[in-house]
Steps between C-alpha positions, in 0.01 A plus 500: 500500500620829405572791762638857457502769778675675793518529844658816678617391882497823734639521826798294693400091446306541211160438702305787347471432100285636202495212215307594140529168346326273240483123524319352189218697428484583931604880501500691849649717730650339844526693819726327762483644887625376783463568871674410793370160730323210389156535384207300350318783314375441203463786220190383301435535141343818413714694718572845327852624448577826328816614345652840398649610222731799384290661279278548843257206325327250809450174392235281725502130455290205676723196648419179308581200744551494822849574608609245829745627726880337509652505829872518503817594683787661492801679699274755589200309611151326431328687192174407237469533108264545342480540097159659379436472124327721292341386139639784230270573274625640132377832581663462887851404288488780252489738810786355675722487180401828473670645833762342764330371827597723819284319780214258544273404798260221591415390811560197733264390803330867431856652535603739222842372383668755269828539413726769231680349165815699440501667137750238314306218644151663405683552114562050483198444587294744284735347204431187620123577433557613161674199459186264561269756330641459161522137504 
């Protein structure tokens, strides 16, 4: 099966990530969070997640499957995962090829989780979403 895409890792361990990506004829938009301690909440699908642009454009999108949390460890502790996935649409992928991503925000257990995507990592991933638009 085919895949094209990106993912742009932001902060120290890599724990917070923005993926566009395309697996077969699957495109969507990944939001990974993380928080600190081991927990059991579930983000269900149809959880909204937004995420800005440079031009000043807001894109809103709708989870579509439930995300489960992963519990892991490290040297700094207990922390959860969680990776929420978003369905692009073609008109959802023409916007973000359009602009570089600088943040996005869903929520997790009714907790906003937002986080900033520095500029050169906002420029991969809009590329990487004019990359699966044109093919």
């Amino acid at each position: 099966m085919e895949s094209r895409g990106s993912v742009a890792y932001v902060g120290i361990g890599g724990y917070l990530a923005v993926v566009v990506g395309q697996v077969g004829a699957d495109k969507h938009l990944q939001m990974m969070f993380v928080q600190r301690g081991a927990m059991d909440t579930r983000v269900p699908a149809g959880t909204p997640g937004k995420v800005a642009l440079l031009d000043g454009t807001v894109l809103e999108f709708v989870s579509g499957k439930e995300s489960i949390p992963v519990a892991n460890a490290n040297e700094n502790g207990v922390f959860t995962q969680w990776i929420v996935e978003f369905p692009l649409t073609p008109e959802a992928l023409a916007k973000l090829a359009a602009s570089p991503l600088t943040a996005v925000s869903s929520s997790v257990g009714g907790q906003e989780m937002q986080f900033a995507v520095p500029e050169k990592k906002g420029e991969v991933l809009q590329s990487a979403a004019a990359c699966i638009a044109t093919h």
